[in-house]
C-alpha positions, 0 to 999 in steps of 0.5 A, a space after each residue: 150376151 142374152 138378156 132377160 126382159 120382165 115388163 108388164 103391159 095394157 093390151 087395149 090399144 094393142 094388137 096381142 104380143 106377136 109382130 104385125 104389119 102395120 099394127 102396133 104389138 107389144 113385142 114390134 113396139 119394144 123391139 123398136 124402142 130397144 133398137 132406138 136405143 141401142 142403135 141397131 136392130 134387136 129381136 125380141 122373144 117372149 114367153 108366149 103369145 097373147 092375143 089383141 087386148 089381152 094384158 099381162 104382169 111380170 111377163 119375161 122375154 130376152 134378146 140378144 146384144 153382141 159385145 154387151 150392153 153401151 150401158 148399164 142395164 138398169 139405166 137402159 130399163 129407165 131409158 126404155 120407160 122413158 120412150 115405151 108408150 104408156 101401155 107398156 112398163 119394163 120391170 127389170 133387165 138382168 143378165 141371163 145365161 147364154 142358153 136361156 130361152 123365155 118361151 122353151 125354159 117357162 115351166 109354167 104359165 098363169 092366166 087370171 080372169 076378172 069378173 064383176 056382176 054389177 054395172 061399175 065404172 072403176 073396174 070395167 077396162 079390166 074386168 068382165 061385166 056378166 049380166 046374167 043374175 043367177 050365176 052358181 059359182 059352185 057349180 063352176 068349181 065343180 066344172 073346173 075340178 075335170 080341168 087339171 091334168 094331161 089332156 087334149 084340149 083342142 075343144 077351146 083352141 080357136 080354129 085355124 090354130 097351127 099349133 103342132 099338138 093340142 095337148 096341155 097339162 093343166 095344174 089348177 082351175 078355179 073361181 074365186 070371190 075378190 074386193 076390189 083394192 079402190 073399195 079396200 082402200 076406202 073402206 068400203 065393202 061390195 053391195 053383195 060381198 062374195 058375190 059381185 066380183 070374181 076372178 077365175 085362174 088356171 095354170 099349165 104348162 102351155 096355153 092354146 090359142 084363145 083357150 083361157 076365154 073359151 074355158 071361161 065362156 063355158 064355164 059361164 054357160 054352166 053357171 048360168 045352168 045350162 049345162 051340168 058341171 060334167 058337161 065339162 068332162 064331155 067337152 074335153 073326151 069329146 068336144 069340139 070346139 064348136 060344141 063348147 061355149 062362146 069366148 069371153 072379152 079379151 080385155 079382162 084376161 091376165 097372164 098374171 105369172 110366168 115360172 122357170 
């Protein structure tokens, strides 16, 4: 029987999704623990790949368990709670149809990238901290308008990436301004309302190897007003990725939803 797998995880002191010699990875640490559990060897496949301390919320993956589940799969979710290091939290285990795939079935993929403009010490483990004083948010938004579609955007794959095709289909790219929940929760209101904290989501139906972070880091790079919003349309007819902007910190990038 094929089950499906949601769980979340903090990717700091992890080494990215995929299985590593010698190096603890979300999917080597959850294979282990199911394997634990139901006393024999369990292959785990997820809906893609995130790189080293890179986090995700409501990520789907499945496995396999011939002859059933020993036990009922919510008591097998609170089992597994019980021994997963603290980085990581499974959500639910249900039932999924015997062809289901959690990487080929996803029709859609969301990243989210958090932002903070001042030095704070509440967000810092999950966000970005960007110095630079001046950034234009507009100015980014009108980069990211040139994003959404069909294209290849081998411009922000990292190099060495052996992906068969380079081509995505981005849904939407933008720039939002937030508040962060501790301050909501108390009251409180940013120094610079609308300015010190921002998050940046895009989707599409597939994600290259260190895309999202080179998007981003070429997006500050406009907003810092080095390059117009158009340079962005320039990147993807004809860039490589060398021409495009430095990656940003892994730590303050989500995949934040996966649909089917």
């Amino acid at each position: 029987m094929r089950y499906a797998i949601t769980l979340s995880y903090n990717g700091g002191r992890l080494c990215g999704w995929q299985v590593q010699n010698e190096t603890p990875t979300v999917q080597g640490v959850l294979q282990q623990a199911l394997g634990t559990l139901l006393r024999t060897d369990v292959e785990v496949t997820g809906a893609g790949r995130t790189d080293a301390e890179v986090n995700a919320c409501g990520y789907v993956a499945h496995f396999d368990r011939d002859g059933g589940l020993p036990m009922d799969p919510s008591l097998l979710a609170c089992k597994l709670n019980a021994i997963l290091p603290p980085e990581i939290t499974v959500h639910s285990i249900l039932p999924a149809s015997p062809d289901f795939h959690a990487r080929f079935d996803a029709k859609r993929r969301e990243y989210t990238y958090f932002l903070h403009r001042k030095k704070d010490p509440f967000v810092e483990a999950f966000s970005y901290r960007c110095g630079y004083p001046d950034l234009d948010f507009e100015s980014m938004n009108k980069a990211c308008a040139f994003l959404p579609g069909t294209r290849d955007f081998s411009c922000f794959e990292k190099t060495g990436g052996n992906n068969k095709t380079s081509i995505c289909t981005v849904t939407e790219a933008f720039w939002a301004p937030y508040t962060p929940s501790y301050l909501s929760v108390m009251g409180r209101t940013p120094d610079t309302p609308g300015q010190a904290y921002w998050y940046f989501r895009i989707s599409a139906d597939r994600f290259l190897r260190n895309m999202v972070r080179a998007v981003v880091g070429t997006l500050i790079e406009i907003g810092r007003g080095k390059h117009d919003p158009e340079w962005m349309l320039e990147l993807l007819e004809k860039g490589t990725r060398s021409d495009a902007g430095e990656s940003v910190p892994g730590h303050a990038l989500f995949l934040s939803k996966v649909l089917y």
